[in-house]
N, C-alpha and C positions, 0 to 999 in steps of 0.2 A: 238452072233456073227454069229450061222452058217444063224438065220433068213433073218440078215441082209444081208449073202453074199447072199443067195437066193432072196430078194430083188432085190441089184441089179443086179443081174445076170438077174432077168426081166424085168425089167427097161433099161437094156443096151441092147440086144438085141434087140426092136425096135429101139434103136437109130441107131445100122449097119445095120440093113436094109435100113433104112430112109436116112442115110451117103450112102448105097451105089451105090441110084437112086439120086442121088444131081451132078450137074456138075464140073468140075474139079476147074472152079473158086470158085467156096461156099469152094472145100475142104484148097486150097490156103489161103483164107481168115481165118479157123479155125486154119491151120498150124504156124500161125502168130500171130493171137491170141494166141494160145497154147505158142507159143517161148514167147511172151510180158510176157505173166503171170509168166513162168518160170525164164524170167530176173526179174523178181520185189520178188518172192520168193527167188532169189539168194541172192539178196541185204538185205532182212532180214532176212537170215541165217548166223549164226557168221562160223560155219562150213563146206565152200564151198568144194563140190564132184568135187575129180583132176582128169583128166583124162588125160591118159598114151596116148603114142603115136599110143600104139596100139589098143587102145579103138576108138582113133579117125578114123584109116585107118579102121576097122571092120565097125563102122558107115558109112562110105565114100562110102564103097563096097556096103553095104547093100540099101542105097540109091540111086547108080548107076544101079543096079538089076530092084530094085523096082520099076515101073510107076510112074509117078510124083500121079495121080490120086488114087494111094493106099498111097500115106503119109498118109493121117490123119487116116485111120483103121491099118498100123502099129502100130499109134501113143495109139491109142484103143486098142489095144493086148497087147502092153505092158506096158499099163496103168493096162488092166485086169489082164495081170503074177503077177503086182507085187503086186495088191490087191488081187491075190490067195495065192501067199506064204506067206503076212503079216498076212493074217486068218489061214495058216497051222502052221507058229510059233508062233501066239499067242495063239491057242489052244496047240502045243505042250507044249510049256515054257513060254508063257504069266503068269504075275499074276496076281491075281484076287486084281477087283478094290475094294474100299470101299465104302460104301454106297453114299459119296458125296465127289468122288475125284480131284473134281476141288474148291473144296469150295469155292459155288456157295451160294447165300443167298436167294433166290428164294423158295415157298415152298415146291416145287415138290420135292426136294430132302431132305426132313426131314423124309422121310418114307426109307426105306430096298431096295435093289435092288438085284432081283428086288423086284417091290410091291406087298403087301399082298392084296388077292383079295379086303378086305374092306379098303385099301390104309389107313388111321388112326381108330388105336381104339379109341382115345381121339378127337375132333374135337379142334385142336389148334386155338387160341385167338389171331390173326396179329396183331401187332402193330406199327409197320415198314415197309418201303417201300420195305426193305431186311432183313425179320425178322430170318433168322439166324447169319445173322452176328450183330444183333442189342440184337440178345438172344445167345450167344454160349454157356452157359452153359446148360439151359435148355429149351425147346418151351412150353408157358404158353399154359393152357387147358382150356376150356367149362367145367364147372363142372354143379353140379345140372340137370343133363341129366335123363330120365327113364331109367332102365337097362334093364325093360321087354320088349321095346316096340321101334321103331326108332321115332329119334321125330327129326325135321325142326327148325332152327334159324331165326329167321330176326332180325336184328336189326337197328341202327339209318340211316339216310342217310347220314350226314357228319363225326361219329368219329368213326359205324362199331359198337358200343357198342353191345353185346348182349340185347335185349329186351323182346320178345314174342318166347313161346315156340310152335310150330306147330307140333303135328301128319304128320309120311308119311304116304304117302297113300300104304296098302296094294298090295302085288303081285297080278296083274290080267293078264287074257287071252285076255282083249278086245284090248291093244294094237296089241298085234300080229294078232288079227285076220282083225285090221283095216290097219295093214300095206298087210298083204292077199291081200287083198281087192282091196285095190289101185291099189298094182300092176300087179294084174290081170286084172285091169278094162284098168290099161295104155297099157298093152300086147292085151288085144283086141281091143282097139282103133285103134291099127295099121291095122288094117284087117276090121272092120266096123265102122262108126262114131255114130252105134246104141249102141256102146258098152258105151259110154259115160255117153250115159242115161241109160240103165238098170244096170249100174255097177255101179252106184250113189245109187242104193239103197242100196246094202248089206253095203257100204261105210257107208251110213246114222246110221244103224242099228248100225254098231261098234263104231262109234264116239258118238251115244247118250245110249249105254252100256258103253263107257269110260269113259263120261264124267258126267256120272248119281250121282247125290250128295250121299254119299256113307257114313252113319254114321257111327264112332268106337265108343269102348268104352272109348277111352282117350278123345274122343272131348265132350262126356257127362260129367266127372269129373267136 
């Protein structure tokens, strides 16, 4: 939660910037939009928010205060209050979700939440286009897997069946050093178009270290 608020908290900041070099009609236009979406929200909500008479006059005043040209950044501040204190009482007295509490049939939510760095220890077996509501007892597994070693699936093109077992390929250095590479060569391109060309080579050198046919010993078995 707290990730997210720091998300948007960046996220939203260029947009009041951006909001607040825009002309007073663009803000008009968003003011209206905003009320539109709010009337269509209301209508599918069974329990509409009443407001007092006094709520209405404090509104009334605030907006005779306020520039026509700051509606829409009021409307952004207290949009942002109330997504501050829905993060302050959800960590205060929130509970904690379960692992898939919209029970969702999608696979991403058959794992723990959150997920464990290798997201499944079993590689589950789909058989459904919503395979936990089509398994709710349990998610069928990949069996017959190496336990010493990571090994790759492919299987059929139309029913998914597992077929051929593949070897991963070991942890190497030569990606990172071809992602280096690149973007070294893009950062000097801006300053000479020599860098093009002499940055092509270490480029070269990483990508034929990557991609050099690399034997294990599972693919001799």
């Amino acid at each position: 939660m707290c990730l997210r608020f720091v998300f948007l908290l960046a996220v939203q900041i260029p947009a009041w910037l951006r909001l607040s070099r825009r002309p007073p009609t663009w803000k008009d236009a968003e003011i209206l939009l905003l009320r539109h979406q709010l009337a269509v929200l209301q209508r599918q909500t069974a329990a509409r928010p009443k407001l007092r008479w006094t709520d209405r006059a404090l509104f009334a005043a605030l907006l005779t205060l306020i520039p026509r040209s700051y509606h829409g950044a009021l409307l952004l501040f207290i949009s942002f209050v109330l997504l501050l204190l829905n993060v302050m009482i959800s960590v205060a007295r929130g509970a904690i979700a379960d692992d898939n509490p919209w029970d969702a049939g999608t696979l991403e939510w058959a794992t723990r939440s959150p997920p464990a760095p290798y997201n499944f220890s079993r590689i589950p077996f789909v058989t459904h286009r919503e395979p936990l509501w089509d398994n709710r007892e349990a998610l069928p597994v990949v069996t017959g897997l190496s336990v010493d070693s990571r090994e790759l699936i492919s299987g059929t093109v139309t029913e998914a069946f597992p077929q051929h077992r593949e070897s991963s390929p070991a942890p190497s250095i030569w990606p990172l050093l071809a992602a280096i590479a690149v973007g070294a060569a893009f950062v000097a391109s801006i300053f000479t178009p020599w860098a093009v060309v002499w940055g092509s080579i270490p480029v070269a050198i990483a990508l034929v270290g990557w991609f050099w046919p690399k034997d294990t010993p599972e693919d001799e078995k």
